[in-house]
C-alpha positions as CSV (number, residue, x, y, z in Angstrom):
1,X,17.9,20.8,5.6
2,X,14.2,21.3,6.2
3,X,12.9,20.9,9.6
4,X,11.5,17.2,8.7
5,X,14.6,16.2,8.1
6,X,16.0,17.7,11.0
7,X,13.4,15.8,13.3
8,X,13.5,12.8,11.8
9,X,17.7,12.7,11.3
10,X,19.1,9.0,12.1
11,X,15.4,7.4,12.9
12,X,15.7,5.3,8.9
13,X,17.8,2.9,7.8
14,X,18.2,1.7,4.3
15,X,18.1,-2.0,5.4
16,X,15.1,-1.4,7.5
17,X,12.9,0.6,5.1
18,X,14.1,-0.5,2.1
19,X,12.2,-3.6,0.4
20,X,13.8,-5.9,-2.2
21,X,11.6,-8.0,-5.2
22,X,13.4,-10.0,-7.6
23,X,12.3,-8.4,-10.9
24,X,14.0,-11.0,-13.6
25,X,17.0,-9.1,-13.2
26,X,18.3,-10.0,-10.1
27,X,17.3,-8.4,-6.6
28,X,16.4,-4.4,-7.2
29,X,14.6,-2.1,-4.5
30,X,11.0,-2.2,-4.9
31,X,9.5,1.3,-6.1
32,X,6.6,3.3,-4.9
33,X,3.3,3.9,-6.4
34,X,0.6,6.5,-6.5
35,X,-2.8,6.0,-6.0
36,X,-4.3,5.7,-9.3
37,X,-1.4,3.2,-10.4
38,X,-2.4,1.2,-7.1
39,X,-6.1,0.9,-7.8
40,X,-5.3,0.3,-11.5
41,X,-3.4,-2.9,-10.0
42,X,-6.0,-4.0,-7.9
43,X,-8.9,-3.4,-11.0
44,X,-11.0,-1.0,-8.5
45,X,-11.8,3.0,-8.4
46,X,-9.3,5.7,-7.3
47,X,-13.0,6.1,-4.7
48,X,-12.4,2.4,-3.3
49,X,-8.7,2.7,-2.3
50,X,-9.9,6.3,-0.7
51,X,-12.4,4.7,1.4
52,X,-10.1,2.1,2.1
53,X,-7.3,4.9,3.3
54,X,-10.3,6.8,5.4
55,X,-10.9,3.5,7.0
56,X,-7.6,2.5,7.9
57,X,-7.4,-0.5,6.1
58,X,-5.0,-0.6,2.9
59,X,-1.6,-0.8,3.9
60,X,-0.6,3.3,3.0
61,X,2.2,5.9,3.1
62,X,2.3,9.2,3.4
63,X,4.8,11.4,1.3
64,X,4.4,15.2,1.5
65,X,0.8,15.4,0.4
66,X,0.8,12.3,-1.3
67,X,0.0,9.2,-0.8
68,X,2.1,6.3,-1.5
69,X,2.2,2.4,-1.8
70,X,4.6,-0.8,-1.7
71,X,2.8,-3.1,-4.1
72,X,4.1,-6.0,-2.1
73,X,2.3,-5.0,0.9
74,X,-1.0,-4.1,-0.9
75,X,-0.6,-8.0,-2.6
76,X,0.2,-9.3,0.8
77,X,-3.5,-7.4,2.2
78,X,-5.4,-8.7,-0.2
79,X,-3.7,-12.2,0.1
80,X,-4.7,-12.1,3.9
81,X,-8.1,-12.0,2.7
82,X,-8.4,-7.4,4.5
83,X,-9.3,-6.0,1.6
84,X,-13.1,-7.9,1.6
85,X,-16.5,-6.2,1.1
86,X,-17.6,-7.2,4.2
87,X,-20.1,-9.6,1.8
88,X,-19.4,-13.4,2.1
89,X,-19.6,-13.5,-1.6
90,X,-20.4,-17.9,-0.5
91,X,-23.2,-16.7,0.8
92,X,-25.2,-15.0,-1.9
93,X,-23.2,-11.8,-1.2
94,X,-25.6,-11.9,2.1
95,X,-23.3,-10.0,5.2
96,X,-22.1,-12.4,7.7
């Protein structure tokens, strides 16, 4: 058992880390995704969701050297209206 493992022994549960979706077929755990399947998702540059890591503002794992994402929680984000330019896009794309 590696020493991560060792560390972190006991501190996960499935039902706490685990996420369900209901895929057509009935309630299956919902997968992870790498980057570049994430920002093909969300129609923007594998450079956009890096910013967005750098600035702390896309909900993100990390696994080993990878990052990782739940594409529930990146739909719920851009639902809450986090993953904006910053541009009121009402206002003529003006900031403010």
């Amino acid at each position: 058992m590696g020493t991560f493992l060792k560390s972190y022994k006991g501190t996960f549960s499935k039902s706490r880390d685990t996420q369900w979706f209901d895929g057509g077929a009935g309630m299956k755990p919902e997968t992870w995704v790498s980057l570049a399947e994430i920002a093909e998702h969300l129609k923007v540059s594998t450079d956009s969701i890096h910013r967005w890591i750098r600035a702390r503002k896309i909900p993100v794992h990390r696994v080993g050297r990878f990052w990782r994402f739940r594409v529930s929680e990146v739909d719920a984000w851009v639902v809450a209206g986090k993953a904006g330019t910053g541009r009121d896009v009402r206002n003529g794309g003006k900031p403010g």
